[in-house]
C-alpha positions as CSV (number, residue, x, y, z in Angstrom):
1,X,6.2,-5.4,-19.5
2,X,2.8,-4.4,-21.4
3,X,1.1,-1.4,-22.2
4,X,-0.7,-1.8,-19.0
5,X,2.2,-2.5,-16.8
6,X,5.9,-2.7,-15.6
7,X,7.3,-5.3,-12.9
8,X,10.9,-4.7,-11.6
9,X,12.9,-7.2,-10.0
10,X,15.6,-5.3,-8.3
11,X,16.9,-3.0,-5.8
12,X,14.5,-0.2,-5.6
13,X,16.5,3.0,-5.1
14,X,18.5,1.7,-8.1
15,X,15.3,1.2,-10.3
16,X,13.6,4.5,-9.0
17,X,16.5,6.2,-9.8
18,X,15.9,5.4,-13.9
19,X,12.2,7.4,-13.6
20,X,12.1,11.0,-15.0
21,X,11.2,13.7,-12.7
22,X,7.2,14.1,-12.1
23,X,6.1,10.3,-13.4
24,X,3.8,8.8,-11.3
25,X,0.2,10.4,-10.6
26,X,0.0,8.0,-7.2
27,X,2.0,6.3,-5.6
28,X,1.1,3.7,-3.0
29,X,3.9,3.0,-0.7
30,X,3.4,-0.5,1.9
31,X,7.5,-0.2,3.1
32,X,9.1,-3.0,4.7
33,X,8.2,-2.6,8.9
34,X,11.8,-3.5,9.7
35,X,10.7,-6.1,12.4
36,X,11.7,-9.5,11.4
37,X,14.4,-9.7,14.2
38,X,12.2,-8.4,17.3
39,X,9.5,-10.6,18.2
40,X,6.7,-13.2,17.2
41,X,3.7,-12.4,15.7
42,X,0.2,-14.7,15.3
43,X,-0.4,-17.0,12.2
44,X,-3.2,-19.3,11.5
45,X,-4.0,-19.0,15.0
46,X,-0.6,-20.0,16.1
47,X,2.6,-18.1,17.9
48,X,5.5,-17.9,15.0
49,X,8.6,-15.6,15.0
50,X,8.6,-12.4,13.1
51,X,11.2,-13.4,10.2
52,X,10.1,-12.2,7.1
53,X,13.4,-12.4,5.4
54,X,16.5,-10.1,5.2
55,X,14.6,-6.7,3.4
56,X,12.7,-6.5,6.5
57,X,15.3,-6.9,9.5
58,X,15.6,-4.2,12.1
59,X,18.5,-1.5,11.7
60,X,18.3,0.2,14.3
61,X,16.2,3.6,15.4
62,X,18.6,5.9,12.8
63,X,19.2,3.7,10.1
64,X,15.3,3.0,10.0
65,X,14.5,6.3,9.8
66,X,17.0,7.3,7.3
67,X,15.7,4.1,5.3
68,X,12.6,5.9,5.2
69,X,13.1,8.9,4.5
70,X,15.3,8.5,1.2
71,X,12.5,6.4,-0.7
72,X,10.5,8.7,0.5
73,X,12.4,11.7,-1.0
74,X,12.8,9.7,-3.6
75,X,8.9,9.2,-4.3
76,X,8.7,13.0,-3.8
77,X,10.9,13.3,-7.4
78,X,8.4,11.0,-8.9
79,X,5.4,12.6,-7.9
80,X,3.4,15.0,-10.4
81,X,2.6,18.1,-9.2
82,X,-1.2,17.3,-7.8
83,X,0.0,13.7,-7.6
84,X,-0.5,12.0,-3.9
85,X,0.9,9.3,-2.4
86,X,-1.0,6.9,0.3
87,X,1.5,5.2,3.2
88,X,0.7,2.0,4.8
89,X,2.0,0.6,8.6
90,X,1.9,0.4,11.8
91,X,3.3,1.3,14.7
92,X,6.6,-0.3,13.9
93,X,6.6,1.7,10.6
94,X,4.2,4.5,10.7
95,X,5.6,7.2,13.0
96,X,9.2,7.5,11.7
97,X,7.7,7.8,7.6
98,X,5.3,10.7,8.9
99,X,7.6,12.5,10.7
100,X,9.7,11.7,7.4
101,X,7.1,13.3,5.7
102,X,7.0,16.8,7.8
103,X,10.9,17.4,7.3
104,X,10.5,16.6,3.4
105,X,7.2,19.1,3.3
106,X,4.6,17.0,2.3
107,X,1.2,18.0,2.7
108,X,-0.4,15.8,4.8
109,X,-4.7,14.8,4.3
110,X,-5.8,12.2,6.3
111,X,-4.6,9.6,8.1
112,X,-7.0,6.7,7.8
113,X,-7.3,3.7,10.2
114,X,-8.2,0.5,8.3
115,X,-9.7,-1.6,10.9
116,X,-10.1,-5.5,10.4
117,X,-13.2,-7.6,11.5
118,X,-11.3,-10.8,11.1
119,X,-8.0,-9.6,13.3
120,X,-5.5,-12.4,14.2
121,X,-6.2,-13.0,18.1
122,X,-3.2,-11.4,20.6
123,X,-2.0,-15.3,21.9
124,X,0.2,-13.5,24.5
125,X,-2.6,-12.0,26.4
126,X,-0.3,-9.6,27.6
127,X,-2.0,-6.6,25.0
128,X,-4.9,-5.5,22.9
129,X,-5.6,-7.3,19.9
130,X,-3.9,-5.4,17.3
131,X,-7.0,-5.0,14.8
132,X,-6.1,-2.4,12.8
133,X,-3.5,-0.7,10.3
134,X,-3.1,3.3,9.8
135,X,-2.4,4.7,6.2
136,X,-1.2,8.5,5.5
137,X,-2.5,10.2,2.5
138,X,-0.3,13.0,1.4
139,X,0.2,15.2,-1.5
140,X,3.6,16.4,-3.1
141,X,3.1,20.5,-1.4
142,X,0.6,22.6,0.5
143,X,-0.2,24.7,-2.3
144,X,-0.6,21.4,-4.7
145,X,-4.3,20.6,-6.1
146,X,-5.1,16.6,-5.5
147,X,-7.7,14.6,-7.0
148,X,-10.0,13.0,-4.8
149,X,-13.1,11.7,-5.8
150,X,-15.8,12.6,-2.8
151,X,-19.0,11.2,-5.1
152,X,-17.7,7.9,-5.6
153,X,-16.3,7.8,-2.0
154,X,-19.9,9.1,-0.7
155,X,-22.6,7.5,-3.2
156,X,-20.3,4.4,-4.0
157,X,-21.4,0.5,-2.5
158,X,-19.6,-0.7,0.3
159,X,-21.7,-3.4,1.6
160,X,-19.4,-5.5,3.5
161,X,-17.9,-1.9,5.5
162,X,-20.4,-1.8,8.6
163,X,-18.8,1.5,9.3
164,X,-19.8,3.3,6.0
165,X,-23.1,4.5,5.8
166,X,-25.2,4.5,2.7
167,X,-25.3,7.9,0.8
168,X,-23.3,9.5,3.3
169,X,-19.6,10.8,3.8
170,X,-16.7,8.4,4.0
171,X,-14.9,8.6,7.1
172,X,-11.3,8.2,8.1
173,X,-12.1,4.7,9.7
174,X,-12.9,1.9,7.2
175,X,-13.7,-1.6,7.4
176,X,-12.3,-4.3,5.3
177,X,-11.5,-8.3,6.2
178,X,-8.0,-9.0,6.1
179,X,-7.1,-10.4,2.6
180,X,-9.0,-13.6,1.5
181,X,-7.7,-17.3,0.6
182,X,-8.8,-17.1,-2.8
183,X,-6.4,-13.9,-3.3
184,X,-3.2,-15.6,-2.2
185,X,-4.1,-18.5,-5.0
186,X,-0.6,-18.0,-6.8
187,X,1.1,-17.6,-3.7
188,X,1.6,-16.2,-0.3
189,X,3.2,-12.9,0.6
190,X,3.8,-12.4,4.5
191,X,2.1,-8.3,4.5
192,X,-0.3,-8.8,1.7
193,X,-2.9,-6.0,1.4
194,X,-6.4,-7.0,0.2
195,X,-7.9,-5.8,-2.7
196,X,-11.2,-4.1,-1.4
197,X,-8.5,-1.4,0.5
198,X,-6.1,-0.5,-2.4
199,X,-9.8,-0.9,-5.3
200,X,-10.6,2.1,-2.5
201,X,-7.7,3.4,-2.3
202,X,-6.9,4.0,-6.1
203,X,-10.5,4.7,-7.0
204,X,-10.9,7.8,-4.7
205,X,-7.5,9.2,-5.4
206,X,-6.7,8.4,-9.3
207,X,-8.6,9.2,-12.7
208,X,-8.9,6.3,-15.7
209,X,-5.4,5.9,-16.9
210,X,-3.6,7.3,-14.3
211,X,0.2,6.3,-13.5
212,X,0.5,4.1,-10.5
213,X,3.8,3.7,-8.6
214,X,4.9,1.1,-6.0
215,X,8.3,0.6,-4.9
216,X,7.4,-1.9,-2.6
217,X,4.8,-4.2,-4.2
218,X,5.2,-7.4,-3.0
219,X,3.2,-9.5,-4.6
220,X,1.0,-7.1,-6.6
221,X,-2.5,-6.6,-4.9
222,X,-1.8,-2.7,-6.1
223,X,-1.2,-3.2,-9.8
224,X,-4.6,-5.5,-9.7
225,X,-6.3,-2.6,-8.1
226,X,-4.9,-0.4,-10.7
227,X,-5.5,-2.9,-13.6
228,X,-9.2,-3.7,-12.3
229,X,-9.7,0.2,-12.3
230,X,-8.3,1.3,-15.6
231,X,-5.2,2.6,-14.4
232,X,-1.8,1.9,-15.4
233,X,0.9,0.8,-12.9
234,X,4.6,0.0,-12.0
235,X,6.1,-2.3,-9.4
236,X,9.0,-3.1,-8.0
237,X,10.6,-5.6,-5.4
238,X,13.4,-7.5,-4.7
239,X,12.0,-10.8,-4.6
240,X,11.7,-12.6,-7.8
241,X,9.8,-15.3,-6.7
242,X,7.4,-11.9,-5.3
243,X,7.8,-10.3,-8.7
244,X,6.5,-13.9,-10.2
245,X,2.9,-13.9,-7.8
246,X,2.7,-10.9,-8.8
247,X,3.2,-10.8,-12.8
248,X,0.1,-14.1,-12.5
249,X,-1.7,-12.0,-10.7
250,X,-2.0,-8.9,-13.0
251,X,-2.3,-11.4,-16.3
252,X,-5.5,-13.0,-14.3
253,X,-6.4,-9.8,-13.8
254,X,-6.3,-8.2,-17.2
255,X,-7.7,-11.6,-18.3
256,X,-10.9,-11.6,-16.2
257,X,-11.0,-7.9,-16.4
258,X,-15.5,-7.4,-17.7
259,X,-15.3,-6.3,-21.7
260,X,-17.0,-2.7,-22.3
């Protein structure tokens, strides 16, 4: 624990619970798909079954849903009043949190499709290549005022998105590789995010020093964001040796982080 940041090995409901009311001015949720005991997936170009470990093994269509739904009435609680929060899946995940969402009167934004250059191939041949992932931007009501930073967002340098255009609008679909080799240095998370999507993420929905929230963080790539940025953040997961990567990671990042 620093001034900077929290990291929480534990159950998350139980850890959530501790927060006061109106906390967090983001939070990024990347919730557990619930698929480890349905299928096989591509890695390093080869066909491996979907077992990520026990926190993300299928329910069942109800108890998913229900899974869902109480962090994210939970996160609700947390939220400030023009706070938002940013929801990451697929199509395993993604429908049952937004229709979630609806019944606990959120106000949805945008939902933004990150598409990735470098996609694992589909080694069944039997589909398309799933190349993308979809994230929901929400804030806490309709009549709430978010923060969203369009000038950074339209004027900011994106050179490796081929979709964004120079100088103009950012649109819903954005382009970023899938996370790098040199970001899984002090270890290997299964769903890792990369950087460049939660640096975008966090820049165009959070001021300096705002209070970051995951419940889910894995190994951190959030908190680094938020660090990198001059944001604050706190993280849970209930994975030690998660909560480990993810404590080097944030030192490495405050370390390298450019003096003013």
């Amino acid at each position: 624990m620093t001034d900077n940041y929290q990291l929480h090995c534990g159950d998350s409901f139980e850890i959530l619970k501790s927060f006061a009311d109106e906390t967090f001015d983001m939070i990024f949720v990347d919730p557990p798909y619930l698929i480890s005991n349905v299928g096989t997936s591509c890695q390093n170009g080869k066909l491996v079954s979907i077992n990520k470990g026990g926190w993300d093994k299928d329910g069942g269509i109800e108890a998913n849903f229900e899974f869902h739904k109480r962090w994210l009435a939970e996160c609700k609680r947390l939220l400030k009043p023009n706070g938002t929060i940013w929801v990451s899946g697929t199509y395993h995940s993604l429908y049952p949190c937004g229709f979630a969402m609806m019944q606990l009167k959120y106000h949805i934004l945008n939902d933004i499709i990150w598409f990735k250059p470098n996609a694992s191939p589909n080694l069944s041949c039997k589909y398309f290549t799933a190349s993308h992932e979809s994230l929901i931007w929400a804030r806490k009501s309709k009549k709430a005022k978010h923060y969203f930073d369009y000038q950074a967002m339209k004027n900011g340098s994106f050179p490796k998105d081929i979709i964004k255009k120079p100088n103009c609008q950012m649109r819903s679909v954005w382009s970023i590789f899938a996370t790098p080799p040199d970001e899984k240095k002090f270890g290997r998370h299964p769903t890792q995010k990369p950087l460049a999507l939660l640096e975008r993420i966090v820049a165009a929905s959070t001021t300096e020093d705002a209070l970051i929230l995951d419940p889910f963080m894995g190994s951190g790539t959030t908190g680094v964001a938020a660090l990198k940025l001059g944001r604050r953040f706190v993280g849970i997961d209930n994975c030690s040796d998660y909560v480990k990567i993810a404590e080097q990671r944030l030192k490495d990042a405050l370390n390298s982080k450019p003096l003013l």
